[in-house]
C-alpha positions in Angstrom: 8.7 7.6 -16.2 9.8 6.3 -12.8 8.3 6.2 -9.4 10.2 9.3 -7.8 9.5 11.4 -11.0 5.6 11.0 -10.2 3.5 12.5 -7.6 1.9 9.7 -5.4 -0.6 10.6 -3.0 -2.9 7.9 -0.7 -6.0 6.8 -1.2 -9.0 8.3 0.8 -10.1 4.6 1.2 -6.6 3.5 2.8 -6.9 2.0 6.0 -5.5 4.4 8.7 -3.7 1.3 10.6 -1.3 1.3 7.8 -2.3 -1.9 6.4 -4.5 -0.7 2.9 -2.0 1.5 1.7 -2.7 2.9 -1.9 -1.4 5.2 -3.7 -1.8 6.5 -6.9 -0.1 9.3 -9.7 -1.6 10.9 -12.4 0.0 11.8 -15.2 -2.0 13.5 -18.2 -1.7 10.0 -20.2 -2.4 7.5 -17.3 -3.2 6.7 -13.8 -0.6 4.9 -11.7 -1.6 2.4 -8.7 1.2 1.5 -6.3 1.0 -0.3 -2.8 2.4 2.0 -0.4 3.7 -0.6 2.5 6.4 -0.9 -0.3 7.2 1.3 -3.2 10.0 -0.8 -4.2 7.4 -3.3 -5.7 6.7 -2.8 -9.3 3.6 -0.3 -9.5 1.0 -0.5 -13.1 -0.6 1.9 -14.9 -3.4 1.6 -17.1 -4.8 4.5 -19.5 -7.2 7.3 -18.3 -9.9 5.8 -20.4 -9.5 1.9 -18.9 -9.2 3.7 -15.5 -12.5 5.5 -16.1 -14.1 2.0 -17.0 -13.0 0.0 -14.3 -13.8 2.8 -11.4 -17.3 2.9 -12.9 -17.1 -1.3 -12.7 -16.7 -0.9 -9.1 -19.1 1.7 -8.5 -22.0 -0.5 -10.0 -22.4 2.1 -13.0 
């Protein structure tokens, strides 16, 4: 799948300067991550259940 078949949308913890720009697409397999200052720069994905880890990594869970 490429970039412009998914449906990015920001972060709600982006920076509103415009300088912590994420986005992200999900897709019923994985979850996309893609630096929004420029989308011509690879973007990864990783599996819903490796996403689901890591988030609750961050978190502290």
């Amino acid at each position: 799948m490429s970039a412009t078949d998914l449906a990015w949308f920001k972060s709600s913890y982006s920076g509103s300067q415009g300088d912590d720009c994420v986005e992200v697409a999900i897709t019923e397999q994985t979850i996309h991550v893609r630096d929004s200052k420029d989308v011509t720069h690879p973007y990864f994905a990783v599996g819903r259940e490796e996403w689901t880890r890591f988030v609750g990594f961050v978190a502290g869970i």
